[in-house]
N, C-alpha and C positions, 0 to 999 in steps of 0.2 A: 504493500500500500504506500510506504512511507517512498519507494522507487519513483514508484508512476507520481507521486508529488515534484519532487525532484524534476524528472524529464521533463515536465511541462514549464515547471519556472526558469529551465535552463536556457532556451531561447532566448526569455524576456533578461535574465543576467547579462548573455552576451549582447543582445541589443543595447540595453541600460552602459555597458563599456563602451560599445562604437558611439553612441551620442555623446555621455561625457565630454572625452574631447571637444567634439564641435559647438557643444552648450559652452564650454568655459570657453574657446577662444573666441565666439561671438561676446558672449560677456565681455572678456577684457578687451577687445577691441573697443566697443562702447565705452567700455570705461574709460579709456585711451581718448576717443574721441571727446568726449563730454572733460577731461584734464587738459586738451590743449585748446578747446575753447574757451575755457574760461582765462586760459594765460593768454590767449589772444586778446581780450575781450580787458584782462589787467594790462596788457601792454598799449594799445591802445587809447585807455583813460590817460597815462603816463605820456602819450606822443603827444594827446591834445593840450595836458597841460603844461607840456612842454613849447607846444604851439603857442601858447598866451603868454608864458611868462618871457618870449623871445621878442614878440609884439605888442 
């Protein structure tokens, strides 16, 4: 009984390993993206008030 448990969950284990991977490196790319927007977004504020206090 406890077998045939087994063989059935063992598909869903190795699918659950191949997606890992591609869930976490979508993750961190996102998270990537969303860390160098807001440095964009800080450097930015920085250029314009560097703009004023030149003029």
């Amino acid at each position: 009984m406890s077998n045939n448990i087994l063989f059935s969950i063992f598909p869903l284990l190795t699918l659950l390993f191949y997606l890992a991977p591609i869930v976490f490196i979508i993750w961190f790319l996102l998270k990537f993206l969303k860390i160098q927007k807001e440095k964009n977004e800080i450097l930015r504020s920085i250029s314009t008030k560097l703009d004023k206090l030149r003029n």
